[in-house]
C-alpha positions in Angstrom: -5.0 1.7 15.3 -3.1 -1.8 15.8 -3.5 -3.6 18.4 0.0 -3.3 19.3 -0.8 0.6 19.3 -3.7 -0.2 20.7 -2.2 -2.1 23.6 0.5 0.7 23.8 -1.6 3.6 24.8 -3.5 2.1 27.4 -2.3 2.9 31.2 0.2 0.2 32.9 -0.6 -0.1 36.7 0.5 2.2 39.4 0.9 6.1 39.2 3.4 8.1 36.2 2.5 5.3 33.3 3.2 8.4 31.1 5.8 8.6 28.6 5.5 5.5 25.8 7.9 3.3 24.4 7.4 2.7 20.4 9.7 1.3 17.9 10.7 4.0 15.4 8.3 5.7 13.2 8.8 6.9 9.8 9.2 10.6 10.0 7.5 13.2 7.5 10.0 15.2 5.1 7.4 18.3 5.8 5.1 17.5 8.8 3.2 21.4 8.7 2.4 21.2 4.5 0.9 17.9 4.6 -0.5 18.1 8.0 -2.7 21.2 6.9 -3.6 19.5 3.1 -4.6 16.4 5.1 -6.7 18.4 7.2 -8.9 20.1 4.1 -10.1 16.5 3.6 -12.0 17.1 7.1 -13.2 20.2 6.3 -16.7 18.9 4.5 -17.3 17.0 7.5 -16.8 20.0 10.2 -20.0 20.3 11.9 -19.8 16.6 12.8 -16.3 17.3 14.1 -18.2 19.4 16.1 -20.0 17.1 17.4 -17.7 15.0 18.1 -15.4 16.8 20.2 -18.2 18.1 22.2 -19.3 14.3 22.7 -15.4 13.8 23.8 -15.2 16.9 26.1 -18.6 15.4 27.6 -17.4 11.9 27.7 -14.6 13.1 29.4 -15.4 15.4 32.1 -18.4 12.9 33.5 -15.3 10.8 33.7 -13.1 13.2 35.8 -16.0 14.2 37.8 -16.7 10.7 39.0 -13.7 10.4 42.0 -14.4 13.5 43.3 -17.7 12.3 44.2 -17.0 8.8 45.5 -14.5 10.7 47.6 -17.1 12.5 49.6 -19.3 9.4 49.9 -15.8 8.4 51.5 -15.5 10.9 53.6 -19.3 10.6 54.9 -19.2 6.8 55.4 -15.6 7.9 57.5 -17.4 10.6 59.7 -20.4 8.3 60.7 -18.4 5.8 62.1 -15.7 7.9 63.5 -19.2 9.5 65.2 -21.0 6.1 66.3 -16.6 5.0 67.7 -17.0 8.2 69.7 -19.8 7.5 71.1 -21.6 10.4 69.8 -25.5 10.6 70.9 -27.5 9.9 67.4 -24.9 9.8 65.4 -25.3 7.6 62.0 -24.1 6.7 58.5 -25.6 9.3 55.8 -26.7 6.1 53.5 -29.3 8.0 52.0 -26.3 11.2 50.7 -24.3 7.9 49.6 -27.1 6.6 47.8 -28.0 9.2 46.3 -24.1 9.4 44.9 -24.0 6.2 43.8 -26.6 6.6 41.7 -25.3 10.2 40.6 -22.3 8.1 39.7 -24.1 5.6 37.7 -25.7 8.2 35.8 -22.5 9.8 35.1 -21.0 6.7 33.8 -23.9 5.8 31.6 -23.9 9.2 30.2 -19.8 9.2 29.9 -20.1 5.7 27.7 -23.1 7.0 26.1 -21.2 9.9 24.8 -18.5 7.9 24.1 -20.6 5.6 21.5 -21.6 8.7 19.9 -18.3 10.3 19.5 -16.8 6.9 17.9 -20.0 6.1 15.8 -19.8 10.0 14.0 -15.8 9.9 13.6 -16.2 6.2 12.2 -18.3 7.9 8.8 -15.7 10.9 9.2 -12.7 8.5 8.7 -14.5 5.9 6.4 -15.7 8.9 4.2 -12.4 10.9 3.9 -10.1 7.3 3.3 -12.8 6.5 0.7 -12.7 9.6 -1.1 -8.9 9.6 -0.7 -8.6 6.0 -2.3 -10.8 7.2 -4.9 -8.4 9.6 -5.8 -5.8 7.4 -6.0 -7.4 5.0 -8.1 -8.1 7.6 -10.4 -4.9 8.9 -10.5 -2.8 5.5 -11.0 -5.2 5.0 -13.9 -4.0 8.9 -15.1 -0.5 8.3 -14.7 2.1 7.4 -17.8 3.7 4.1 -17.9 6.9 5.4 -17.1 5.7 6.3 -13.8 5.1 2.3 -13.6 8.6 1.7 -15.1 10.2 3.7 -12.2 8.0 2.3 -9.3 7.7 -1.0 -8.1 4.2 -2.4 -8.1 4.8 -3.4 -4.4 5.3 0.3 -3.0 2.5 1.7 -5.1 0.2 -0.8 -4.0 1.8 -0.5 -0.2 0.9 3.6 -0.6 -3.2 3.2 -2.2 -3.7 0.5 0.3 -1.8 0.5 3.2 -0.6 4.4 4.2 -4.5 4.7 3.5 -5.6 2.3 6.5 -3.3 3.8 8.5 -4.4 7.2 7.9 -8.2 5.7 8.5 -7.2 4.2 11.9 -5.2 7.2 13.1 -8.5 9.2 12.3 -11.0 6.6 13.7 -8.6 6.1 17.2 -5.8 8.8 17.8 -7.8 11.8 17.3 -10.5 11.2 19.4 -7.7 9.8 22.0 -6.5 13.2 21.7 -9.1 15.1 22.3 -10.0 13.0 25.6 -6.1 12.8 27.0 -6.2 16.7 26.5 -9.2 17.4 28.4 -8.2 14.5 30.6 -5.2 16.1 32.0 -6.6 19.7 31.7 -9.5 18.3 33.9 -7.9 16.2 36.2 -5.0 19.1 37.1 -8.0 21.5 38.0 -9.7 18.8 39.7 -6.3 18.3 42.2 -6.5 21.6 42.6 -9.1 22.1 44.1 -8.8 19.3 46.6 -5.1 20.2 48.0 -2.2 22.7 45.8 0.4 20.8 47.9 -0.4 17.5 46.9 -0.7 18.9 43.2 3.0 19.9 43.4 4.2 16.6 45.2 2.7 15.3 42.4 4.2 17.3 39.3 7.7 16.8 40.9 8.0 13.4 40.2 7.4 14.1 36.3 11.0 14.9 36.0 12.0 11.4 37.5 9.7 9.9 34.6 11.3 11.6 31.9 15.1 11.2 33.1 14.0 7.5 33.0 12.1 7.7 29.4 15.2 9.2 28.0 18.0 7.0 29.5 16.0 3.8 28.5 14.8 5.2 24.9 18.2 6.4 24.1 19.6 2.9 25.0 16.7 1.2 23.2 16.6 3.0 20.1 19.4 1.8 18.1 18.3 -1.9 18.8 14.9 -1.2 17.6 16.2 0.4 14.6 19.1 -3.1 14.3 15.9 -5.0 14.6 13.9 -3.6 11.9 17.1 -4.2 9.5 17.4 -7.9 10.3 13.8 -8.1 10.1 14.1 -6.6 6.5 17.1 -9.1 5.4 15.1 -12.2 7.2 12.4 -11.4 5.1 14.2 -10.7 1.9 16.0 -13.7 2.1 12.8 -15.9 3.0 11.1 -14.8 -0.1 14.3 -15.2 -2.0 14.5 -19.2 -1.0 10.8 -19.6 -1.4 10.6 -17.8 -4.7 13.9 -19.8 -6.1 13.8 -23.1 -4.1 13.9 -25.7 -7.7 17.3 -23.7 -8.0 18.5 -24.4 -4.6 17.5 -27.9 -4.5 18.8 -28.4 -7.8 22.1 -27.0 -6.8 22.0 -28.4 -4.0 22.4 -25.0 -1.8 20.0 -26.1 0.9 22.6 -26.7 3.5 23.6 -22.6 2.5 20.5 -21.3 2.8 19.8 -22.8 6.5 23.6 -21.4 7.5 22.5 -18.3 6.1 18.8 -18.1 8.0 20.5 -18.9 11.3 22.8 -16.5 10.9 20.8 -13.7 10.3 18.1 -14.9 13.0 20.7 -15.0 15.1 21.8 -11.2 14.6 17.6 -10.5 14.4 17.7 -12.5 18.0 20.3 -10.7 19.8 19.2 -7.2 18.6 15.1 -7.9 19.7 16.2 -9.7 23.0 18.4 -6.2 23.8 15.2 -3.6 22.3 12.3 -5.8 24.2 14.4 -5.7 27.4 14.9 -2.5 27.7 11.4 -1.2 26.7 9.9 -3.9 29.0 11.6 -2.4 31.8 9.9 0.9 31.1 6.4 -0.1 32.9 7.8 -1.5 36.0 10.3 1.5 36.0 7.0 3.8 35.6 5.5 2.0 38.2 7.9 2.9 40.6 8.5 6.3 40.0 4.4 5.8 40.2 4.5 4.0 43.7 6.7 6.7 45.1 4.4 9.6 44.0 1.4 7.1 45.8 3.6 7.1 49.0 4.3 11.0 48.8 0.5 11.6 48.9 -0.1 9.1 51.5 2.5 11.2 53.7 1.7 14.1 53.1 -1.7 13.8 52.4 -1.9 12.1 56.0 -0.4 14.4 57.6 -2.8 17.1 56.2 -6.2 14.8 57.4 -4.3 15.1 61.2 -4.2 18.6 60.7 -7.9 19.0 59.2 -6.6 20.5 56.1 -8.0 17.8 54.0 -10.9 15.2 54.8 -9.9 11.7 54.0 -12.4 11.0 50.9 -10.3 13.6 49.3 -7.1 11.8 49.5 -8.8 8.6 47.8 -10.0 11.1 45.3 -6.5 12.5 44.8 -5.2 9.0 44.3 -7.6 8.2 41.6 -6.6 11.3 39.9 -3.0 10.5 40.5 -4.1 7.4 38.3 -5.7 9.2 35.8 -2.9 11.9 35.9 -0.7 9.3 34.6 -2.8 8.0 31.5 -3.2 10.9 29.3 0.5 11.6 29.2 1.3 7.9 28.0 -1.1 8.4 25.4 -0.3 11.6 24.1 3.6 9.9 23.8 2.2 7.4 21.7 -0.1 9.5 19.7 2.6 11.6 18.6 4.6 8.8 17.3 1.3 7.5 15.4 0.5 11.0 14.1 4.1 11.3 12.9 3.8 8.0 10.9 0.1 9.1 9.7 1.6 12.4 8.2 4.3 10.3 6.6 1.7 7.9 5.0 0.0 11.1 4.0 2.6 12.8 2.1 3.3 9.2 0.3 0.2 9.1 -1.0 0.2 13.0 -2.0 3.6 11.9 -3.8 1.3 10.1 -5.9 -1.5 12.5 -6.4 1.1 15.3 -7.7 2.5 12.6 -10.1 2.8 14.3 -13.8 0.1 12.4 -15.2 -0.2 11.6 -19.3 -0.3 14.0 -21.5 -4.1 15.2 -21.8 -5.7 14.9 -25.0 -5.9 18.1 -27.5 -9.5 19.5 -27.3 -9.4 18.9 -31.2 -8.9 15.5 -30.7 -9.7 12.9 -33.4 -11.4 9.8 -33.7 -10.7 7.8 -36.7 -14.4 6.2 -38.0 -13.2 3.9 -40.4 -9.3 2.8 -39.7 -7.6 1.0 -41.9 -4.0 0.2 -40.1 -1.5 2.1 -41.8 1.6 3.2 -39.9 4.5 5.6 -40.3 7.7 6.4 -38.5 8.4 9.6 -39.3 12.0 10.5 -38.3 11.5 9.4 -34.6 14.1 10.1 -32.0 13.5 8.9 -28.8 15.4 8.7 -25.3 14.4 7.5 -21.8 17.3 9.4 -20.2 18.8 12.7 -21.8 22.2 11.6 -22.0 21.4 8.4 -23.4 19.8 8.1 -27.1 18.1 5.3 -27.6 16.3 5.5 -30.9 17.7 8.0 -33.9 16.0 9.7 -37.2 14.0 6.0 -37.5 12.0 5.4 -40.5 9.1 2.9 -41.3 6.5 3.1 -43.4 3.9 0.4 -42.4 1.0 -0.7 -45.6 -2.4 -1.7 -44.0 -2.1 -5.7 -43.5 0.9 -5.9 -43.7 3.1 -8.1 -41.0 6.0 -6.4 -39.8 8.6 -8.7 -37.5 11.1 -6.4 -35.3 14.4 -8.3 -34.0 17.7 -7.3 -32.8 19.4 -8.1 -29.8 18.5 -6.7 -26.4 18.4 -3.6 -25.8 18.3 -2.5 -29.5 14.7 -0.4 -28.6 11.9 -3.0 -30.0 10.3 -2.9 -27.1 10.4 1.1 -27.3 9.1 1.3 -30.9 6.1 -0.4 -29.1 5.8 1.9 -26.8 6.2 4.8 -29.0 3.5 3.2 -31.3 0.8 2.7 -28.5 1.6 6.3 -27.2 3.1 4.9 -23.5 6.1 7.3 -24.0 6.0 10.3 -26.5 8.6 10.8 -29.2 10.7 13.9 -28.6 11.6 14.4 -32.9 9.3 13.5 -35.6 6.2 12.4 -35.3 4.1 8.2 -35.7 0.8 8.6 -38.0 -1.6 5.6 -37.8 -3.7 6.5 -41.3 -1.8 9.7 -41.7 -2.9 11.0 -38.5 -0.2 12.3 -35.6 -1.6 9.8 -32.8 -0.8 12.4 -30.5 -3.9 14.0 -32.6 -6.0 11.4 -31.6 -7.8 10.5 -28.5 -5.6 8.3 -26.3 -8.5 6.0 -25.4 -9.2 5.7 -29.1 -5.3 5.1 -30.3 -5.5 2.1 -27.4 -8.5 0.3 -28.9 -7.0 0.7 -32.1 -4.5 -2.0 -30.7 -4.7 -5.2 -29.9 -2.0 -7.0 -27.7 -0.5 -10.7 -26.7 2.7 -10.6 -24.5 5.4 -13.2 -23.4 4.2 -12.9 -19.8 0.7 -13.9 -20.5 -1.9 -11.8 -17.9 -5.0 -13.3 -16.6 -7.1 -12.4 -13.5 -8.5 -14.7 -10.9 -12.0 -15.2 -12.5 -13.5 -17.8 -15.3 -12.0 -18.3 -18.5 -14.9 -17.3 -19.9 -14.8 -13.9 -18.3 -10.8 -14.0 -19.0 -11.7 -14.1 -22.8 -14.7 -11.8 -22.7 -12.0 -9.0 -21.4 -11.2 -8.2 -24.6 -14.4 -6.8 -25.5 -17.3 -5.3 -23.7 -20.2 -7.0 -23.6 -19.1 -10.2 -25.6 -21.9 -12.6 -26.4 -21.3 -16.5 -25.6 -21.2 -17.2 -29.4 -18.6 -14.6 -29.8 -16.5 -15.9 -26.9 -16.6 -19.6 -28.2 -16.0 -18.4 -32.0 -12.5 -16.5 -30.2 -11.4 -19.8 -28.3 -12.3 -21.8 -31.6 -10.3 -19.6 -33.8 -7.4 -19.3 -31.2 -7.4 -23.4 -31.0 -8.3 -22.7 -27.2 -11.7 -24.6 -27.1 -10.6 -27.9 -27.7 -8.8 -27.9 -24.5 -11.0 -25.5 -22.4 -13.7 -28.0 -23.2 -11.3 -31.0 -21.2 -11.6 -29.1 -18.6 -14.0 -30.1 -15.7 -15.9 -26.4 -15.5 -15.1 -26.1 -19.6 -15.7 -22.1 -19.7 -16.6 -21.7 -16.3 -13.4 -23.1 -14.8 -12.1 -20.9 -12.3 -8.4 -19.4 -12.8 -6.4 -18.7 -9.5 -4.3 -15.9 -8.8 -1.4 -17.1 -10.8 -3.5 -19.4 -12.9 -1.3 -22.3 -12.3 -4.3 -24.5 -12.9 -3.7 -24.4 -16.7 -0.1 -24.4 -18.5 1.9 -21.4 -20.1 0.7 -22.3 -23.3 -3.0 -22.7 -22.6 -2.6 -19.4 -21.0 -1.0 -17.7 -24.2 -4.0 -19.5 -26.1 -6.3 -17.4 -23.9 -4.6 -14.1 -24.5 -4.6 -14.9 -28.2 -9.2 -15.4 -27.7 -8.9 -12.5 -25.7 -6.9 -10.7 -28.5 -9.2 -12.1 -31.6 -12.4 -11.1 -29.7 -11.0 -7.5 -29.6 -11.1 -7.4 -33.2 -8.0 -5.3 -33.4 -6.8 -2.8 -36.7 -3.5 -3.6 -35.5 -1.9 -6.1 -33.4 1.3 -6.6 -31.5 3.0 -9.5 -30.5 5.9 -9.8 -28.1 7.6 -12.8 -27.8 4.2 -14.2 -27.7 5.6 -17.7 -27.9 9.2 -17.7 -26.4 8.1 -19.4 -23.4 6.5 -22.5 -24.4 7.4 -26.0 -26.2 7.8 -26.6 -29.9 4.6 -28.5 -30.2 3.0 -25.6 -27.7 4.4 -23.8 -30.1 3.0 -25.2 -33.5 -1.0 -24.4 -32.3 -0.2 -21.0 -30.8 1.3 -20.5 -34.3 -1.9 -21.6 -36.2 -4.5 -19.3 -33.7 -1.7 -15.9 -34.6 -2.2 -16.7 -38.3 -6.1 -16.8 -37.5 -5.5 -13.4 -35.5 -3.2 -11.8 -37.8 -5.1 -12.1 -41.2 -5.9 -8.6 -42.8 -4.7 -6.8 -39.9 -1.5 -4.8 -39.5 0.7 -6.5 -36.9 4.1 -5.9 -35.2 5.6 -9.2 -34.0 8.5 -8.7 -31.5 11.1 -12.4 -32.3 14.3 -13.6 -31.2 12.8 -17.1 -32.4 13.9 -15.9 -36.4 12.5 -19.1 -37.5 8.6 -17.9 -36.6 9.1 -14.8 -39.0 10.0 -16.0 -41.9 6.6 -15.2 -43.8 6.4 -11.7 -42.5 6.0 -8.9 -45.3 8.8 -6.6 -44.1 11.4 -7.3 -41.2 12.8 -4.9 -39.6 16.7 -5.6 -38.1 17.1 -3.1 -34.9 20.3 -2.6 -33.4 21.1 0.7 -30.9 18.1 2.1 -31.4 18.5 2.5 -35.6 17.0 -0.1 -38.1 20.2 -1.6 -39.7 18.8 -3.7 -42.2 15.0 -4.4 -44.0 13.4 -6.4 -45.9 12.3 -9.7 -46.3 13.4 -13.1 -45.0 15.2 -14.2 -48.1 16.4 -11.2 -49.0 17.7 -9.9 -45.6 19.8 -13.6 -45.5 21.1 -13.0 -49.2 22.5 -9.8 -47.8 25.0 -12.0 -45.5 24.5 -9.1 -43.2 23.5 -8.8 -39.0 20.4 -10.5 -40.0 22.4 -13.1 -41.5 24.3 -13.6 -38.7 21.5 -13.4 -36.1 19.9 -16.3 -37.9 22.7 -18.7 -38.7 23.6 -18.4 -35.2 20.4 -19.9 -34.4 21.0 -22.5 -37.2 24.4 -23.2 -36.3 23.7 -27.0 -36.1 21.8 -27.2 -38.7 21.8 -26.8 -42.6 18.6 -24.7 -43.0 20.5 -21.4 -43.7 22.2 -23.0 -46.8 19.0 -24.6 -47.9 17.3 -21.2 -47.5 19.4 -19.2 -49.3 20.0 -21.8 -52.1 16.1 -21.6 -52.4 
């Protein structure tokens, strides 16, 4: 529980604090399914359940017991002296029945907190246990779960449902339920309890519930929609923070400062207005609650007078009665603001069970091979291929791949070479024809196995926070130093992780913005030759760096791609020109093949691809003349 929840369910001062006020909860789209799948995850754990309400019914009723006691020590203190006023021949205080309830009140206290200990210690390894199995779950799911999933989800909700819907769920378990069980008995207990001591006071009591709940509803109905206008502006404020932040060498540079201020105020303005109206109204819920509460406190004091003239009622009782007037008030607030927490709980639930029934990849035939001695051959085999039914993407494609051989893809954007990669490492399936890697169906082979087959450098490099030395050593388990230092030498990375204060042990930040874009490509390239991949693909590996960059990420790719089958994704056409085969995609279909000279003697889209790079230049003449 937050401590904004936290702070929310305690009691405000003064009688009738029930009924809470709580900005708007998102609301399960089946509360009863996943309220009874979340609660198998409690079932290995029900005899300390158990125990734990027991501890909370325990806790509990030592409370409720308490004012009833202090309100005949009340009443006994208020007879001896109304004795010794009157004159009354031995009359005296009864300190010894008084002491003997304070110390029956100590007791009960130390035992009510005792039990209280005990009931949050055993649900603190219920909750912990059941989020950790349920993160578990998730973990292994995400790592289950095709890359299309990824494609359709952005990273920040998926991380938002495995990490935070599972906190909540672990403080709703750890806070609300026991507050549950204790409000329930609470109010159970503490309506027996006024009871007992006078039915007439009871009903005074219960008849200024309606008063609370006309008020909750006139205020919450009022308060509501600003909440809700709150939430929104909060929503753009942040949007456009992150927006500034995250582009603020385009604003400067154009200037759009001035723009980007207007546009803050504007929308702090709107997130002003809307807050001032939803905090004003739920802050006059208290002192409205208190009233209502002060009233009830005035009612007993009437009536409850009257009845102590009449003898129907000794005094003690009525402080008794006002103590559970109190605690008459505290369970109902909290159940208001328990069911708002629960309702979010389920929701955070059933996002996380969205996940867990997820279609995950296609499992592995029980037949499936490994290949013992691959080589790198490659075949497209009439392939057809669509992300969305009524949109083909690739159509009856072709290729037949030699081991060694260096195959460059290019074609505008969108013409599928980033699929045909995907179809190759198995992220998508084909729907026609089938892709052999050494005449094999790779959907015959074991996915793991197909993946380490492959070796990988993309344009947008990927390191994690760590050293460089264990950024390198990623590509293969349990990497010697000599083999990690013979990667970064053959990638022309040592030279300049060697500058570097730490050399291999340097440190890489989050973003690792210590080093440049093309140091980083130089590491994914060691990362890459440490694998020792049968086939390698390359995506734009050096689109985002400088020409000279450029020139020693070109010498560590012809280290990494000798004797190994290779795909290199290129719109640079000038880094292909020594590939064995290239293959000219357009809508899905390979338009043209065949080598760099041949391909430009064609005069075809190749042709046109290239001199449109070369426009100011006269390489393409030269080339062809050659």
């Amino acid at each position: 529980m937050s401590k904004e929840e936290k702070r929310n369910s305690r009691p405000g001062g003064g009688f009738g604090g029930h009924g809470g006020m709580r900005m708007p909860v998102q609301k399960p789209k089946n509360f009863k399914k996943t309220f009874h799948r979340l609660m198998t995850y409690l079932k290995p754990h029900l005899a300390v359940l158990i125990a734990v309400f027991a501890a909370a019914i325990l806790s509990t009723i030592f409370t409720i017991i308490a004012p009833k006691l202090m309100g005949n020590a009340t009443t006994k203190l208020f007879q001896g002296m109304m004795m010794k006023l009157r004159g009354v021949p031995g009359a005296h205080i009864d300190f010894n029945y008084i002491w003997n309830i304070v110390v029956t009140l100590v007791l009960l206290y130390v035992l009510s907190s005792l039990f209280t200990y005990v009931m949050q210690y055993l649900m603190s390894g219920v909750s912990q246990k059941m989020v950790y199995k349920l993160r578990g779950q998730v973990n292994e799911k995400l790592a289950r779960l095709p890359v299309s999933y990824y494609d359709s989800h952005p990273y920040g909700d998926v991380l938002s449902r495995a990490v935070n819907d599972s906190e909540n769920i672990s403080n709703t378990l750890q806070q609300s339920l026991t507050a549950s069980i204790t409000s329930i008995v609470t109010l159970l207990g503490v309506i027996v309890m006024m009871l007992t001591i006078s039915p007439l006071l009871t009903l005074v009591i219960l008849l200024t519930i309606p008063l609370s709940i006309v008020g909750i509803m006139m205020i919450t109905k009022r308060s509501q929609g600003f909440f809700k206008q709150q939430q929104e502006q909060i929503g753009h404020l942040n949007g456009h923070v992150e927006e500034m932040f995250t582009g603020h060498q385009v604003v400067k540079a154009f200037g759009r400062e001035k723009q980007s201020v207007e546009k803050f105020h504007n929308i702090n303005g709107r997130l002003y207005h809307s807050a001032w109206k939803a905090q004003f109204l739920s802050g006059i819920m208290m002192p409205m609650m208190m009233f209502v509460g002060n009233i009830g406190y005035v009612l007993i004091s009437v009536v409850g007078g009257i009845l102590v003239v009449k003898r129907s009622i000794e005094i003690g009782d009525i402080q008794a009665f006002i103590q559970y007037a109190r605690q008459f008030g505290q369970p109902l607030n909290q159940i208001a603001n328990i069911s708002n927490i629960i309702q979010s709980t389920i929701a955070s639930a059933e996002r996380i069970f969205e996940i867990l029934d997820e279609t995950e990849d296609t499992p592995d035939k029980k037949d499936a091979v490994v290949l013992k001695n691959p080589k790198g051959d490659v075949r497209f085999d009439h392939v057809s291929f669509r992300y969305k039914e009524e949109q083909p993407l690739i159509d009856e494609m072709n290729i037949d791949v030699k081991s060694g051989e260096s195959v460059a893809i290019v074609g505008p954007t969108g013409a599928g070479k980033t699929t045909l990669v995907n179809l190759l490492m198995r992220f998508y399936d084909c729907r026609e024809g089938r892709i052999t890697v050494d005449g094999i169906d790779i959907r015959d082979l074991k996915r793991e196995h197909l993946h380490h087959l492959f070796g990988m450098v993309l344009q947008d490099t990927w390191l994690f926070k760590g050293t460089i030395r264990e950024n390198i050593a990623y590509g293969r388990e349990n990497a010697s130093e000599k083999e990690i230092v013979r990667a970064a030498e053959a990638a022309h990375a040592d030279h300049f992780i060697r500058t570097l204060p730490d050399g291999y042990d340097t440190v890489l930040n989050e973003e690792a913005s210590n080093i440049s874009q093309g140091q980083k490509q130089l590491l994914t390239i060691a990362r890459a030759i440490l694998a020792d991949p049968v086939i390698l693909i390359l995506d734009e590996a050096t689109s985002s760096v400088d020409t000279r960059t450029e020139v020693h990420i070109q010498k560590a790719m012809q280290t990494l791609l000798k004797n190994r089958t290779s795909f290199v994704i290129a719109h640079r056409l000038s880094t292909i020109k020594e590939a064995d085969l290239i293959l000219v995609m357009n809508h899905g279909q390979v338009i043209e093949q065949g080598t760099h000279k041949t391909l430009l003697e064609a005069k075809g889209f190749y042709a046109d691809l290239y001199n449109s790079q070369f426009a100011n230049t006269a390489e393409p003449q030269r080339e062809i003349a050659d």
